[in-house]
N, C-alpha and C positions, 0 to 999 in steps of 0.2 A: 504494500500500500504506500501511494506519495505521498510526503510530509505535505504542510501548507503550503510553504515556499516550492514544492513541486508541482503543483498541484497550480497555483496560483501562474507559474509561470507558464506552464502549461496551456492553462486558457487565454494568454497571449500570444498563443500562435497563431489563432485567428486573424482577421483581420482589425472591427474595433469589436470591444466586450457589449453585452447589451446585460444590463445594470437593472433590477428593478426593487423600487422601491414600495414596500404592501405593509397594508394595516388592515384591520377588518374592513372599514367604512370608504378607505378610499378619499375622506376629504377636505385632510387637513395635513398632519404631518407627513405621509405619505406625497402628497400634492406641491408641499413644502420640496422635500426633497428632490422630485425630479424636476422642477423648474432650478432650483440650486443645482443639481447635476448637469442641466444645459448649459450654466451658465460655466462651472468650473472644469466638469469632467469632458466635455464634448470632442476633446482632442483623444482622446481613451477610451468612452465608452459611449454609446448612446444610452438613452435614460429615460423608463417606465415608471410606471406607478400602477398599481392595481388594488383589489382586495376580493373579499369573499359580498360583500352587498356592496352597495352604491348609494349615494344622495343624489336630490336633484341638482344642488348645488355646491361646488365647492366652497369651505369656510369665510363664511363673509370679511370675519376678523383677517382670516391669515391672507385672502387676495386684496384685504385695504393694507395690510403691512408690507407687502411683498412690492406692493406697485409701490409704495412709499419710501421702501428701503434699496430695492433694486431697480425701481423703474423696472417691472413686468410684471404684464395680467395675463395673471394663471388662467383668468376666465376663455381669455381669445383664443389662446394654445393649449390649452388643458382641456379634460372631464372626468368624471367623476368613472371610473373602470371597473368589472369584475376582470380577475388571471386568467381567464379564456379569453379575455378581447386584448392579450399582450402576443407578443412573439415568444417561443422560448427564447429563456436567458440563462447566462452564463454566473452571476451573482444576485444572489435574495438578499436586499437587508428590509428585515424584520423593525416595525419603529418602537416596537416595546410593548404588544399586544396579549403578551402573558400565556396562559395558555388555547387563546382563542388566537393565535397567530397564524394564517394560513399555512399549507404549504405547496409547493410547488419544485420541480425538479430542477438542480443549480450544481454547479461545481463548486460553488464555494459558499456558503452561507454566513450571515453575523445578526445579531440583534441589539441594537443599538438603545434597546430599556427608556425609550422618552417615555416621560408622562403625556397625555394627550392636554394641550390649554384650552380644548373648547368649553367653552362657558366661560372662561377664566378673565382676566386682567390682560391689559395689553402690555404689563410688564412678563405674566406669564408668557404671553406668544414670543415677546421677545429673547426671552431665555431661550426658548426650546429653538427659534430661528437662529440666534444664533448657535447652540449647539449643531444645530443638522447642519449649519453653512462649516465650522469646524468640522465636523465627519465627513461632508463632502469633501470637502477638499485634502484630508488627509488619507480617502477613496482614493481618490485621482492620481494623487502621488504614489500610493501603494501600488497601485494597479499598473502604476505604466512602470514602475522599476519593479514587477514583476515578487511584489513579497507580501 
């Protein structure tokens, strides 16, 4: 059996990784990360979101923060997914869904244990944003220098 780092480097033999990021609902932190995945990872990996249900809309809080903070609406490029309306992917990150986290088949998997901020403070949303803009980005690096 491969170690991580074999494993990891492995699925960069491909061409680019396809990355997705799932929670149950699909409309917040999930939603979060793959527009932060466009933004940071897009030279390494392309960047999904999915889950097990859907809403009709993505989080009103996190697409007024997102366009605030990054200039981007999640609404125009985004929707709300189940994991059959993705492509297979080469990495799962889990947003901290406990054990209602879906699954789906991946060469490499991680869960990344956020608390969900819906309902919360816009100091909440801010936290968990910036966390996931931290993990993406420390994705991105990992993944293209293969560990």
């Amino acid at each position: 059996m491969n170690s991580p780092e074999e494993s990891n480097k492995q699925i960069l033999n491909d061409d680019k990784l396809k990355v997705a990021f799932i929670c149950v609902h699909n409309s917040c932190r999930s939603q979060i990360a793959e527009a932060l995945g466009k933004i940071y990872g897009s030279d390494v990996f392309e960047s999904y979101s999915a889950g097990t249900e859907t809403k009709p809309f993505i989080n009103q809080d996190a697409v007024r923060l997102m366009k605030k903070l990054y200039s981007v609406d999640m609404e125009a490029t985004q929707r709300s997914k189940l994991i059959e309306d993705i492509p297979a992917v080469d990495v799962v990150i889990t947003m901290g869904c406990n054990v209602d986290c879906p699954w789906l088949p991946s060469q490499m998997r991680e869960d990344w244990g956020l608390d969900d901020p819906s309902g919360k403070s816009d100091e909440e949303f801010l936290n968990v944003i910036s966390m996931i803009d931290y993990k993406v980005k420390e994705l991105a690096v990992r993944l293209k220098n293969g560990v």
